[in-house]
N, CA, C and O atoms as a Tinker XYZ file with bonds, in Angstrom:
   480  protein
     1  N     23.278000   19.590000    5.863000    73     2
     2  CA    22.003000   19.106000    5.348000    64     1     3
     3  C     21.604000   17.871000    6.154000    63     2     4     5
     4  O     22.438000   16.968000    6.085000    81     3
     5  N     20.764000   17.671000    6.737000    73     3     6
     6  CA    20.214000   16.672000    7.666000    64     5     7
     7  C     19.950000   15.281000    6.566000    63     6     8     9
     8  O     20.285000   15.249000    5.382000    81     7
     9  N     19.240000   14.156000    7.359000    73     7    10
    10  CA    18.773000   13.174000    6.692000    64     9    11
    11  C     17.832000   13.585000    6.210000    63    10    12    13
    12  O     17.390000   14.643000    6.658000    81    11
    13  N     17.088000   12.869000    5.019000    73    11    14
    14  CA    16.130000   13.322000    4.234000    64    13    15
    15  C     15.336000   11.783000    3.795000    63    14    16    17
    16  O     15.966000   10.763000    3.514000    81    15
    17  N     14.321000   11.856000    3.807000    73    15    18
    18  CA    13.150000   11.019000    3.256000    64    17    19
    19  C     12.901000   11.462000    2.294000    63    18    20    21
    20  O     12.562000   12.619000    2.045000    81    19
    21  N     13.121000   10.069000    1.212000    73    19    22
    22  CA    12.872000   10.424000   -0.486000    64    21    23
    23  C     11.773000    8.908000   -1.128000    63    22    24    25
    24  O     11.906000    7.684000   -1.135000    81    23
    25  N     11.080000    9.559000   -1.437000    73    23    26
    26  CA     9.642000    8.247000   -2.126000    64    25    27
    27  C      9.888000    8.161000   -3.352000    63    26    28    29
    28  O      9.727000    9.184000   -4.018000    81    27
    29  N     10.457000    6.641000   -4.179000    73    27    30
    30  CA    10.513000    6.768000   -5.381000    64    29    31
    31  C      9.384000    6.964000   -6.249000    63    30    32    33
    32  O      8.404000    7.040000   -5.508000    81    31
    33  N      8.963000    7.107000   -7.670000    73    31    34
    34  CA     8.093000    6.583000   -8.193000    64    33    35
    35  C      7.617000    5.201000   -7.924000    63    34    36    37
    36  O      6.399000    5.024000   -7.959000    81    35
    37  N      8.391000    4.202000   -7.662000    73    35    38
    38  CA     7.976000    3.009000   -7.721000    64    37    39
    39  C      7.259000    2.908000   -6.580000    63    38    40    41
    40  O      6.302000    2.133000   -6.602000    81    39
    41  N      7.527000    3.594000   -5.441000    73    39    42
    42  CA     7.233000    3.539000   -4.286000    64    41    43
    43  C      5.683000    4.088000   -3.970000    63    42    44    45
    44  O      4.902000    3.590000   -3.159000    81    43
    45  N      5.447000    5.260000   -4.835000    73    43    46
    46  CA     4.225000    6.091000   -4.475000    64    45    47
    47  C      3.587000    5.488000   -5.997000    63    46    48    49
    48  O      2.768000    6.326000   -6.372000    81    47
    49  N      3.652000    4.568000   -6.804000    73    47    50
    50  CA     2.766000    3.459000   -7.481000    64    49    51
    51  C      2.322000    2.615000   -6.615000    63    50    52    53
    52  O      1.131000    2.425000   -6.371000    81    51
    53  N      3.152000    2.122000   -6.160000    73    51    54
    54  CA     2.709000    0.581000   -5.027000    64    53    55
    55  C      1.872000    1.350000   -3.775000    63    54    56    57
    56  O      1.011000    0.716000   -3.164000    81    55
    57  N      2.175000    2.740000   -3.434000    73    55    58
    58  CA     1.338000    2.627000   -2.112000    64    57    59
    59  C      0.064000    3.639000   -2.496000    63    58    60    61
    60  O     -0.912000    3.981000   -1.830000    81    59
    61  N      0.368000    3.878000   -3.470000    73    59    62
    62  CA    -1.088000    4.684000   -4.198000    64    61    63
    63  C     -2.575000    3.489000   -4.111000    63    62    64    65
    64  O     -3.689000    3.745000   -3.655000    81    63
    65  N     -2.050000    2.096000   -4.756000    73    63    66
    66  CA    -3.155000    0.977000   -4.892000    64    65    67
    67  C     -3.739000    0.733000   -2.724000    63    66    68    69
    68  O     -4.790000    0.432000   -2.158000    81    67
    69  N     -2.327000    1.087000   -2.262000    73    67    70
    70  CA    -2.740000    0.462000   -0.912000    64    69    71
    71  C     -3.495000    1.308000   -0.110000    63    70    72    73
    72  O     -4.341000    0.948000    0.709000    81    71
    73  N     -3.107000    2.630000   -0.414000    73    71    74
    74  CA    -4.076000    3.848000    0.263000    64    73    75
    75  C     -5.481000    3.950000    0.204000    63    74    76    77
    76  O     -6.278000    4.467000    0.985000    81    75
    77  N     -5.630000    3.383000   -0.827000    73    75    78
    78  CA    -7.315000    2.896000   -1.443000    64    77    79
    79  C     -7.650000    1.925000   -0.719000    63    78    80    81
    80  O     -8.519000    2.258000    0.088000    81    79
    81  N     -7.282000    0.650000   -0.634000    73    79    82
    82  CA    -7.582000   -0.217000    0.339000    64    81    83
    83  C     -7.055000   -0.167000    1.484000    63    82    84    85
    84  O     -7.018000   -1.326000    1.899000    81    83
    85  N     -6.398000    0.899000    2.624000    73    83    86
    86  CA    -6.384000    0.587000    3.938000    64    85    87
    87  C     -6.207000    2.083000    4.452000    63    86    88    89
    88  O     -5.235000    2.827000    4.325000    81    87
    89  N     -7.478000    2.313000    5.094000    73    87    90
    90  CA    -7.679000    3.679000    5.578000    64    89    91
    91  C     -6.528000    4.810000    6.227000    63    90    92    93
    92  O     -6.347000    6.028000    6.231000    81    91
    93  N     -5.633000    3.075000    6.979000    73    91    94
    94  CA    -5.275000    3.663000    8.133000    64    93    95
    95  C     -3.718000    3.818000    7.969000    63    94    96    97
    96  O     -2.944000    3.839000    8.926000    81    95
    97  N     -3.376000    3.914000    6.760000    73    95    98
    98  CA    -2.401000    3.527000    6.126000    64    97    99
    99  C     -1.265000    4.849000    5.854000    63    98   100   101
   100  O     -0.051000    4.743000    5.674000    81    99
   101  N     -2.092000    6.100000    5.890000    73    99   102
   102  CA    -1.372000    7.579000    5.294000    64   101   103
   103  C     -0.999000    8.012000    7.122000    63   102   104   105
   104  O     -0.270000    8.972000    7.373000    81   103
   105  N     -1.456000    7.379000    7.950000    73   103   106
   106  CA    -1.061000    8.315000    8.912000    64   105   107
   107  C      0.347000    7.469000    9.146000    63   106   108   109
   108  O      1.439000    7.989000    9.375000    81   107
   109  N      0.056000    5.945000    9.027000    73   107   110
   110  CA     1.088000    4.963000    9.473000    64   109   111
   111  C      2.551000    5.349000    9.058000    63   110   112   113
   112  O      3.653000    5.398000    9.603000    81   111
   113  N      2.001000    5.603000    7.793000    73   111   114
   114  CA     3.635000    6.333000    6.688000    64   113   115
   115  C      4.084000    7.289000    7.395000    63   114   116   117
   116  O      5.236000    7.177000    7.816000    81   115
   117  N      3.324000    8.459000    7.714000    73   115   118
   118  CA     4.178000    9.258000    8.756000    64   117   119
   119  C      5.084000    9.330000    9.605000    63   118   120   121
   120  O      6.141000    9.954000    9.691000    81   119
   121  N      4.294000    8.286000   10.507000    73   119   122
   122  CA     4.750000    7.594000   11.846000    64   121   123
   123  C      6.114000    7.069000   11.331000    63   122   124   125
   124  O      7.119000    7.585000   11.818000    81   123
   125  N      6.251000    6.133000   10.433000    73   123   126
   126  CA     7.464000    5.788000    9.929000    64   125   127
   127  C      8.245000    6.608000    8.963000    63   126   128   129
   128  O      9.391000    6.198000    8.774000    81   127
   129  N      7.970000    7.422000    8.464000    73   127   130
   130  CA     9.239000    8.479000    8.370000    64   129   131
   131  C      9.531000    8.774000    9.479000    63   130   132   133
   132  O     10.674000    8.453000    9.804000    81   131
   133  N      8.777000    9.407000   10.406000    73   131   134
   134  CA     9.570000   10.049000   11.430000    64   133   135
   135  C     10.716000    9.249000   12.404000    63   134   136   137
   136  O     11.629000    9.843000   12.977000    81   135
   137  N     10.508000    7.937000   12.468000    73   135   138
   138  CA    10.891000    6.532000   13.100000    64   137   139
   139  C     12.613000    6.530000   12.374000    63   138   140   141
   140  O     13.689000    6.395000   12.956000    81   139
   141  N     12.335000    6.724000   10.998000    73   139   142
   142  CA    13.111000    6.510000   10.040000    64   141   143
   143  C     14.119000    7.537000   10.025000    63   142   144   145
   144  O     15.232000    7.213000    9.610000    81   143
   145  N     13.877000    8.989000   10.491000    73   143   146
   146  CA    14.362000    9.828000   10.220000    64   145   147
   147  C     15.256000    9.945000   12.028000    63   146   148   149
   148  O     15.997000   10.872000   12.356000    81   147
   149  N     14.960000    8.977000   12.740000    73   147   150
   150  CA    15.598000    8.859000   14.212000    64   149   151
   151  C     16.590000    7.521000   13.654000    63   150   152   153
   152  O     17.792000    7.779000   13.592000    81   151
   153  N     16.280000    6.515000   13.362000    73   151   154
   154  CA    16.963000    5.601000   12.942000    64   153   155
   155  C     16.680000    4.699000   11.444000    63   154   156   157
   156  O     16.026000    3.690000   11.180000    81   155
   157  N     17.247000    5.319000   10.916000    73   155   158
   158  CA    17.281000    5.158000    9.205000    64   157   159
   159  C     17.375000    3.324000    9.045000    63   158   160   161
   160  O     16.829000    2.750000    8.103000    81   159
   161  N     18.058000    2.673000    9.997000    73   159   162
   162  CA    18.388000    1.189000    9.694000    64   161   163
   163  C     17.302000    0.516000   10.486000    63   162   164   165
   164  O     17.568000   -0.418000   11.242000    81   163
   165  N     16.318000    0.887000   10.356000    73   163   166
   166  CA    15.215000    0.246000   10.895000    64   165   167
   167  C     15.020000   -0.820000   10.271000    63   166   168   169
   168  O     15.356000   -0.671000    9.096000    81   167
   169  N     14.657000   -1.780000   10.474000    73   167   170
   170  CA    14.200000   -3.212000    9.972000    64   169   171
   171  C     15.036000   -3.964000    9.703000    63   170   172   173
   172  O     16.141000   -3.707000   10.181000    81   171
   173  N     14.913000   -5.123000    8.896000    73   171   174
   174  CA    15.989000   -6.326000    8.782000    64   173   175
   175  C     16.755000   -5.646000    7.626000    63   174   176   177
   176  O     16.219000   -5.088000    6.668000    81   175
   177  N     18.295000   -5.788000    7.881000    73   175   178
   178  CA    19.014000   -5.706000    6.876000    64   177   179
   179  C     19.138000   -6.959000    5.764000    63   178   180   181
   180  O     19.700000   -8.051000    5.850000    81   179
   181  N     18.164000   -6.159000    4.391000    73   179   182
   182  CA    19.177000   -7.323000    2.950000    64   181   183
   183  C     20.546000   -6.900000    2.633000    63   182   184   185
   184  O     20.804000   -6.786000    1.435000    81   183
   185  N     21.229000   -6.711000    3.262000    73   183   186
   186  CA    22.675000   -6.130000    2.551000    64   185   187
   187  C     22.617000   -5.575000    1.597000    63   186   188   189
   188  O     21.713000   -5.850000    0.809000    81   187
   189  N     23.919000   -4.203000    1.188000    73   187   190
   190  CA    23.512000   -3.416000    0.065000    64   189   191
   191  C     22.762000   -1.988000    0.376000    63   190   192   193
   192  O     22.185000   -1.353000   -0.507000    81   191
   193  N     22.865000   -1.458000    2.091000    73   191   194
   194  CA    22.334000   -0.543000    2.651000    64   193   195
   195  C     20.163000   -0.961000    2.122000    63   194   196   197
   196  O     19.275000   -0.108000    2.138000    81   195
   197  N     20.088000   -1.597000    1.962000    73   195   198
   198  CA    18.825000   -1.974000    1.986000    64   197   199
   199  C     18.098000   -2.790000    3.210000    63   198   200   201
   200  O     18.505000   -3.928000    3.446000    81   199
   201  N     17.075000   -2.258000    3.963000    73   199   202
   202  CA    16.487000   -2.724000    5.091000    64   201   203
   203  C     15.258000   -3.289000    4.651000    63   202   204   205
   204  O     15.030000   -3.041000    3.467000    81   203
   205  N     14.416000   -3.954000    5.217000    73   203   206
   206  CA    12.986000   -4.317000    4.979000    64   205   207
   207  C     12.160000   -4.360000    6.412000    63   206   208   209
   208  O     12.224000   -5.203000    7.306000    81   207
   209  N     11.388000   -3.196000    6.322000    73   207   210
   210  CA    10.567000   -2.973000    7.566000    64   209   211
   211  C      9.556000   -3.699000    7.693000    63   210   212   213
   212  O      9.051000   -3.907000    6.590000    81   211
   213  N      8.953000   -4.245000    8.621000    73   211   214
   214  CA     7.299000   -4.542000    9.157000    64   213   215
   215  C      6.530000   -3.754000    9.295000    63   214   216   217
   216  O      6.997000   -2.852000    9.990000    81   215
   217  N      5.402000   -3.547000    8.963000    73   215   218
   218  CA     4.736000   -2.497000    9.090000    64   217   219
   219  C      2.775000   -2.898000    9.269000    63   218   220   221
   220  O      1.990000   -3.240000    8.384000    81   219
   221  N      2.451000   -2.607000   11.191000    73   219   222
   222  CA     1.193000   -3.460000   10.802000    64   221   223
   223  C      0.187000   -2.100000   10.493000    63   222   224   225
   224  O      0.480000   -0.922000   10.698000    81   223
   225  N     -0.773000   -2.512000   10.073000    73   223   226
   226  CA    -1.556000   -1.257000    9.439000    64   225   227
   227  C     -2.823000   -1.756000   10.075000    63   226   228   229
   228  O     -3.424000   -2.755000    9.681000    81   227
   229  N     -3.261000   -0.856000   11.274000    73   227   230
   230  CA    -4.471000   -0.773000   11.688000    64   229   231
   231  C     -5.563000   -1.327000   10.892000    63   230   232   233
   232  O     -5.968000   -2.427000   11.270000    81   231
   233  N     -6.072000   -0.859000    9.976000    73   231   234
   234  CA    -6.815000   -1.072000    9.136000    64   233   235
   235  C     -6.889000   -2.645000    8.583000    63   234   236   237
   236  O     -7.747000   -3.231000    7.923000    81   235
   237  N     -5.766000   -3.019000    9.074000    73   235   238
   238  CA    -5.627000   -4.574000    8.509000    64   237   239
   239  C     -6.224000   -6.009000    9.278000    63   238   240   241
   240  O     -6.682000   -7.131000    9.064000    81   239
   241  N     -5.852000   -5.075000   10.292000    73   239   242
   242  CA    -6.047000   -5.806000   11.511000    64   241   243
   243  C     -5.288000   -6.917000   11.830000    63   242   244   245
   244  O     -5.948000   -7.800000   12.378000    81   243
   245  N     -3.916000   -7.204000   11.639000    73   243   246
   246  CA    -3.204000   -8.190000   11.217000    64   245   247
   247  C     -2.051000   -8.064000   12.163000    63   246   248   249
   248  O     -1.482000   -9.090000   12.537000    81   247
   249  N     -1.684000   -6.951000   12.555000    73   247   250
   250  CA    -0.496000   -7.109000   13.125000    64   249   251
   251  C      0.837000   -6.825000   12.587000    63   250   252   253
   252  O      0.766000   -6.402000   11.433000    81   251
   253  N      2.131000   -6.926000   13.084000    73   251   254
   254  CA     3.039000   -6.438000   11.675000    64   253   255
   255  C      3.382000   -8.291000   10.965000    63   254   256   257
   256  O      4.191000   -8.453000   10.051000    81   255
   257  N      2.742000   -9.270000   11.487000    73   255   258
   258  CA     3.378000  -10.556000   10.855000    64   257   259
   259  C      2.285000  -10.524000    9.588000    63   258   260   261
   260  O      2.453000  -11.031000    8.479000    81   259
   261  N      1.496000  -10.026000    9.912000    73   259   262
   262  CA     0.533000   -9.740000    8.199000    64   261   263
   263  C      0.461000   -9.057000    7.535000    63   262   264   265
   264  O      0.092000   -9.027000    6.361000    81   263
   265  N      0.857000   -8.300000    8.291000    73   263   266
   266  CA     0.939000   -6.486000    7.713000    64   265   267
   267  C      1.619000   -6.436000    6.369000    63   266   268   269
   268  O      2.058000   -7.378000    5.709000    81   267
   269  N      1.617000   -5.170000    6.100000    73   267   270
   270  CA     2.419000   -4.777000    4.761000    64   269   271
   271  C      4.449000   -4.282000    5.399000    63   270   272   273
   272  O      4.875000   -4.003000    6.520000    81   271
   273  N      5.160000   -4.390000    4.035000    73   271   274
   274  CA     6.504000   -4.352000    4.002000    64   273   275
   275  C      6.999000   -3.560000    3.335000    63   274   276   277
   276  O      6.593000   -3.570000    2.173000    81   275
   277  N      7.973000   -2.612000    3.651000    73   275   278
   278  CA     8.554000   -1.231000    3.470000    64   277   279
   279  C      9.910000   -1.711000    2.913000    63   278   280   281
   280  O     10.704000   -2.355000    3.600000    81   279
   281  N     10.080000   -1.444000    1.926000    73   279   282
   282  CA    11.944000   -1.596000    1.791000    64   281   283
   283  C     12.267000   -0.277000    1.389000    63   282   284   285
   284  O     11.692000    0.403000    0.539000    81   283
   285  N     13.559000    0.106000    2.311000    73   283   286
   286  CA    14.666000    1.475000    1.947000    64   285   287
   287  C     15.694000    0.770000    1.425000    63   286   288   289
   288  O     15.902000   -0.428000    1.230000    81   287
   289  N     16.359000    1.882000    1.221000    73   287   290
   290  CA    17.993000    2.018000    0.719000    64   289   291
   291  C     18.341000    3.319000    0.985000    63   290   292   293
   292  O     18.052000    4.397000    0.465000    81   291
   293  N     19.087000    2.948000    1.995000    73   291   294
   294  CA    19.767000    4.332000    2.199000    64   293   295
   295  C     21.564000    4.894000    1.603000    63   294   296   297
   296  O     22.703000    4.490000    1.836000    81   295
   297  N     21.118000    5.720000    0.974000    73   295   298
   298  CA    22.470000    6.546000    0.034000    64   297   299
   299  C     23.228000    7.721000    0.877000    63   298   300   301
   300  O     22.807000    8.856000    1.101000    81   299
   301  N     24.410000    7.157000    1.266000    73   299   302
   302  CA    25.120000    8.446000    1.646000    64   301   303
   303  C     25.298000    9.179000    1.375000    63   302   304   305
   304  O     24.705000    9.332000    0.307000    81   303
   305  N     26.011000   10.260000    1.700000    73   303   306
   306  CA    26.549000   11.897000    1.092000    64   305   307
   307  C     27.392000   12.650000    1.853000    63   306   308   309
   308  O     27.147000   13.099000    2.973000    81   307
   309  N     28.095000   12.741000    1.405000    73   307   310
   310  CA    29.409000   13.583000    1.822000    64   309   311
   311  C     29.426000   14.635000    1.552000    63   310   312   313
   312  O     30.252000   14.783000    0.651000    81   311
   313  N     28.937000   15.598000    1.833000    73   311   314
   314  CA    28.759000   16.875000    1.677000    64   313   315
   315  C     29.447000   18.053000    3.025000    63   314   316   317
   316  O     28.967000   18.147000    4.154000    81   315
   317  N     30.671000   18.849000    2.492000    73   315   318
   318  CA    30.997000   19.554000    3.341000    64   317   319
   319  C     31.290000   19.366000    4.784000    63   318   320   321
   320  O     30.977000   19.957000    5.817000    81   319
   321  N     31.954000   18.405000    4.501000    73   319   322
   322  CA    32.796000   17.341000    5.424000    64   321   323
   323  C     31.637000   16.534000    6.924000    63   322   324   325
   324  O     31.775000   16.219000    8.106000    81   323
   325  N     30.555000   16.526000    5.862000    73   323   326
   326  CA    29.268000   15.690000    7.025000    64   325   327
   327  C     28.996000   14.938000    6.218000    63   326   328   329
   328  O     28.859000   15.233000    5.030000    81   327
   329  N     28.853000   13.729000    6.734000    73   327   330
   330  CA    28.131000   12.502000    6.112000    64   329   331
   331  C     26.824000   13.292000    6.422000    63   330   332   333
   332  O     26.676000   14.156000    7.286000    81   331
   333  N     25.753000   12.736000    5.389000    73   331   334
   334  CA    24.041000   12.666000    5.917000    64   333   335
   335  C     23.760000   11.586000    5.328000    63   334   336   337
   336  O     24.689000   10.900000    4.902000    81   335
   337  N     22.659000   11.244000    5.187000    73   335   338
   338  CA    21.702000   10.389000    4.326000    64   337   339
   339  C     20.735000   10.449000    3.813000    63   338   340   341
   340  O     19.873000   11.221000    4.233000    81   339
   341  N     20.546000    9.742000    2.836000    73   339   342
   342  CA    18.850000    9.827000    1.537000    64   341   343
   343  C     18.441000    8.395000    1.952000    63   342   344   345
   344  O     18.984000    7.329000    1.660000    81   343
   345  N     17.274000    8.655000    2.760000    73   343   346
   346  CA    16.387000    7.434000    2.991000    64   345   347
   347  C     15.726000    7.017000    2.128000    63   346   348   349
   348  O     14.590000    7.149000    2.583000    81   347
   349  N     15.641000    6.613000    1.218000    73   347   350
   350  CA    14.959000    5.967000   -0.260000    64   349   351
   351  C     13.968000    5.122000   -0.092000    63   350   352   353
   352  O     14.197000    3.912000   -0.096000    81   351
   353  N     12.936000    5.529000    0.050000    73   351   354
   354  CA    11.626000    4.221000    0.147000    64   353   355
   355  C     11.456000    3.646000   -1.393000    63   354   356   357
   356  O     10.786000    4.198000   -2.266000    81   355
   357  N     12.076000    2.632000   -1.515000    73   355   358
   358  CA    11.466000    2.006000   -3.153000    64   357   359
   359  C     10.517000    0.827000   -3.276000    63   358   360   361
   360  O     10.131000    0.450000   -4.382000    81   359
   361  N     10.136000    0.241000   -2.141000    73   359   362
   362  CA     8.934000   -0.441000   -2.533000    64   361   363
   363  C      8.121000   -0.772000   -0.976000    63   362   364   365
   364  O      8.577000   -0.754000    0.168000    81   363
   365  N      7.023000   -1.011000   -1.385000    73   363   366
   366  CA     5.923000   -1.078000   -0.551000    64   365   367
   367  C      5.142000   -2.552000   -1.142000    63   366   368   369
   368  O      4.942000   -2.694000   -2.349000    81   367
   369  N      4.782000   -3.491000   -0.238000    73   367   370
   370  CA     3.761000   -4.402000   -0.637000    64   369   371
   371  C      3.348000   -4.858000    0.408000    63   370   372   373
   372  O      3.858000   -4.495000    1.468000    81   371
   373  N      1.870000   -6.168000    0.357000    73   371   374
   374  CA     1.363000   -6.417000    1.262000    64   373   375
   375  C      2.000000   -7.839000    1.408000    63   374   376   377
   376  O      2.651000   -8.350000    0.496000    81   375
   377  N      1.799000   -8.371000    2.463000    73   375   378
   378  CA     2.821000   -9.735000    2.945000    64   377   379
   379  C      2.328000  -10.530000    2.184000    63   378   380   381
   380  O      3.001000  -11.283000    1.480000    81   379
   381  N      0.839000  -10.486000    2.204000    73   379   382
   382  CA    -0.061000  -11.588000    2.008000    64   381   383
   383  C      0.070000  -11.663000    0.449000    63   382   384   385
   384  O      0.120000  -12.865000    0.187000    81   383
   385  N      0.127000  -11.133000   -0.392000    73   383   386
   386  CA     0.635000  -11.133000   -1.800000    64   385   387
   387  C      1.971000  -11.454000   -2.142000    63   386   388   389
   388  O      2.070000  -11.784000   -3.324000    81   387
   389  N      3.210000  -11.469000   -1.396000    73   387   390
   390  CA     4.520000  -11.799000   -1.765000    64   389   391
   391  C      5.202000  -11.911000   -0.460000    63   390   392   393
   392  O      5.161000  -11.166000    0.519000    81   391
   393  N      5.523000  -12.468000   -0.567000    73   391   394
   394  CA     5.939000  -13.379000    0.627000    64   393   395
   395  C      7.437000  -12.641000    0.889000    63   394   396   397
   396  O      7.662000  -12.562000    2.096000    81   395
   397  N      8.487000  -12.097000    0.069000    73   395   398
   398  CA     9.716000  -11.698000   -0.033000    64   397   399
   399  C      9.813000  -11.321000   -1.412000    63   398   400   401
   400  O      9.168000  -11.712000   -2.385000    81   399
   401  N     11.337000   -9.950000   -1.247000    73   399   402
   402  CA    11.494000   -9.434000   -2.558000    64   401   403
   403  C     12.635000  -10.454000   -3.032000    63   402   404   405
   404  O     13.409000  -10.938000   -2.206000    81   403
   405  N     12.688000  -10.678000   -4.031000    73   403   406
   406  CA    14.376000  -11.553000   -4.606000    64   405   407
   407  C     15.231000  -10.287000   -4.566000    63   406   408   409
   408  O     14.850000   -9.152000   -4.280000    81   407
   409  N     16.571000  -10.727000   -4.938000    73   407   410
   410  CA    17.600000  -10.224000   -4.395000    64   409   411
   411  C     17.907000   -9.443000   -6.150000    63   410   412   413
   412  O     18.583000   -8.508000   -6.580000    81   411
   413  N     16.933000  -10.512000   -6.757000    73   411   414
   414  CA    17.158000   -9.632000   -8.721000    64   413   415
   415  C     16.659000   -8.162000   -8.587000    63   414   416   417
   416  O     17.199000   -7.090000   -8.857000    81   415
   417  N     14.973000   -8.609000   -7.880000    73   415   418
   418  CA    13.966000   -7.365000   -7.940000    64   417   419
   419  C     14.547000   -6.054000   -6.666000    63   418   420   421
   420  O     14.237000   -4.863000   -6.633000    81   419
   421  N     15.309000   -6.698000   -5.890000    73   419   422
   422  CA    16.072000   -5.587000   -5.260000    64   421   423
   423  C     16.695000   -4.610000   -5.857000    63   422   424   425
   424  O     16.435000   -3.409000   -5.935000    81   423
   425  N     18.109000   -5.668000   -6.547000    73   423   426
   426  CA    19.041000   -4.722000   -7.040000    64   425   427
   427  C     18.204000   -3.791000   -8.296000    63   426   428   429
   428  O     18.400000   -2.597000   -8.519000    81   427
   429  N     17.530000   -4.415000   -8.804000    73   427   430
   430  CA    17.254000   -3.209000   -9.643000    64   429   431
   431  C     16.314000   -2.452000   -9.234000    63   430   432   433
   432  O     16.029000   -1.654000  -10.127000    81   431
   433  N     15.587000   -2.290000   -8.165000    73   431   434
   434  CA    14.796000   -1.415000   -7.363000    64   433   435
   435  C     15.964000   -0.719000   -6.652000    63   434   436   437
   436  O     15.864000    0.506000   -6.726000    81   435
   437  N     16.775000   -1.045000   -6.151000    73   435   438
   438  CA    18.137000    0.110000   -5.993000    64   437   439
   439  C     18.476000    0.916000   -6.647000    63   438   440   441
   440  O     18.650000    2.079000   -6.281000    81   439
   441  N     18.752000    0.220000   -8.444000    73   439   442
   442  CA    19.366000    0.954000   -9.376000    64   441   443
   443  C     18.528000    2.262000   -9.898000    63   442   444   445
   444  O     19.115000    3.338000  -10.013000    81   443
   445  N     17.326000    2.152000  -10.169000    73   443   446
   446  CA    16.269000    2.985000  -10.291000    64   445   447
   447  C     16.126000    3.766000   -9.259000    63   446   448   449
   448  O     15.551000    4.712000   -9.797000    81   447
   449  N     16.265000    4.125000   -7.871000    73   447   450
   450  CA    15.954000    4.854000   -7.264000    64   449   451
   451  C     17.558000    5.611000   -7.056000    63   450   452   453
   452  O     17.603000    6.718000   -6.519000    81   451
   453  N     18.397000    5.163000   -7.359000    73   451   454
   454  CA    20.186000    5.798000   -7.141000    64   453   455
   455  C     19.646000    6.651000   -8.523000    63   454   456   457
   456  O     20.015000    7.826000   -8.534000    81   455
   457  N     19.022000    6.320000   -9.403000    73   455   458
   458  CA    19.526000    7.039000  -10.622000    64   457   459
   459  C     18.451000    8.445000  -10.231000    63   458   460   461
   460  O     18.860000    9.603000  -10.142000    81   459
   461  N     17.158000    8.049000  -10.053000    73   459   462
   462  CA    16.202000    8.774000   -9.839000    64   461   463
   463  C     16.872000   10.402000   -7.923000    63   462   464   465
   464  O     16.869000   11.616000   -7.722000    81   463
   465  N     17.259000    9.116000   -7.192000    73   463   466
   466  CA    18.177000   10.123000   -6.563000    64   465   467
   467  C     19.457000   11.289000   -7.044000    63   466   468   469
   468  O     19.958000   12.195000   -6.378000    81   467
   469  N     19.698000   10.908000   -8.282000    73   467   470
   470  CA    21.073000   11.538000   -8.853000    64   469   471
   471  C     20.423000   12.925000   -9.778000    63   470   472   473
   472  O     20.791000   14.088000   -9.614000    81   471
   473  N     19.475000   12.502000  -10.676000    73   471   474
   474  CA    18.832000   13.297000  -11.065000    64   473   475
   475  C     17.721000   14.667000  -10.022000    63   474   476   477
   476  O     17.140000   15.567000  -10.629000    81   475
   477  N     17.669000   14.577000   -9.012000    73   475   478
   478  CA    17.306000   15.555000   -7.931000    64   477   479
   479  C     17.913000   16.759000   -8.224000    63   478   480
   480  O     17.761000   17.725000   -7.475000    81   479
C-alpha cells in the first residue's frame, strides 16, 4: 500500500473558510499533496512526526512569509512487512491571523486525527 494523503475534518473546516477567500488556493493544495506524497517531511519539524509547511498562495500575493500554514502528522504502518505512511493534514491557517500553533493545540490536533485515522 503506498503513502496516502488523508484531510481531517478539522482540516477541510479550516480550508473550506479559505477556499472562499483565495481563488488560487484549490489548485495550490494539489501541488502540495503531490510534493507531499514525494517527500512527506516537508516543512519545519514540531516534533511528534508533525511538520509545519509554508505555503504562498497566489491569490495572496504575499509570498510563503505571509502566506498561509499547513500542519501534517504523519502515522506509520506496518503492513506486510512494508512500512508506508498516512500523511494527515490537520490544520490549515493564515499567518496573518496566528502567528504559530501551541504545542497544547497540536497535541490534540494529533489526537483527533490518530483517532479519526483508526476509525478508516
Amino acid at each position: 500500500m503506498p503513502n496516502r494523503i488523508i484531510t481531517t475534518e478539522n482540516f477541510r473546516h479550516e480550508a473550506k473558510k479559505l477556499l472562499k477567500k483565495y481563488a488560487s488556493l484549490a489548485a495550490e493544495l494539489l501541488i502540495l499533496e503531490n510534493e507531499l506524497l514525494e517527500n512527506p517531511t516537508l516543512g519545519v519539524s514540531l516534533g511528534n512526526n508533525a511538520y509545519k509547511i509554508r505555503l504562498a498562495v497566489k491569490s495572496k500575493g504575499k509570498g510563503k512569509s505571509g502566506g498561509l500554514r499547513v500542519i501534517t502528522y504523519i502515522e506509520l504502518l506496518f503492513q506486510e512487512g512494508e512500512i508506508n505512511q498516512d500523511i494527515l493534514l490537520i490544520s490549515i491557517y493564515d499567518k496573518s491571523e496566528y502567528e504559530t500553533i501551541k504545542q497544547t493545540d497540536l497535541q490534540y490536533l494529533i489526537n483527533i486525527a490518530k483517532e479519526e485515522n483508526q476509525s478508516e
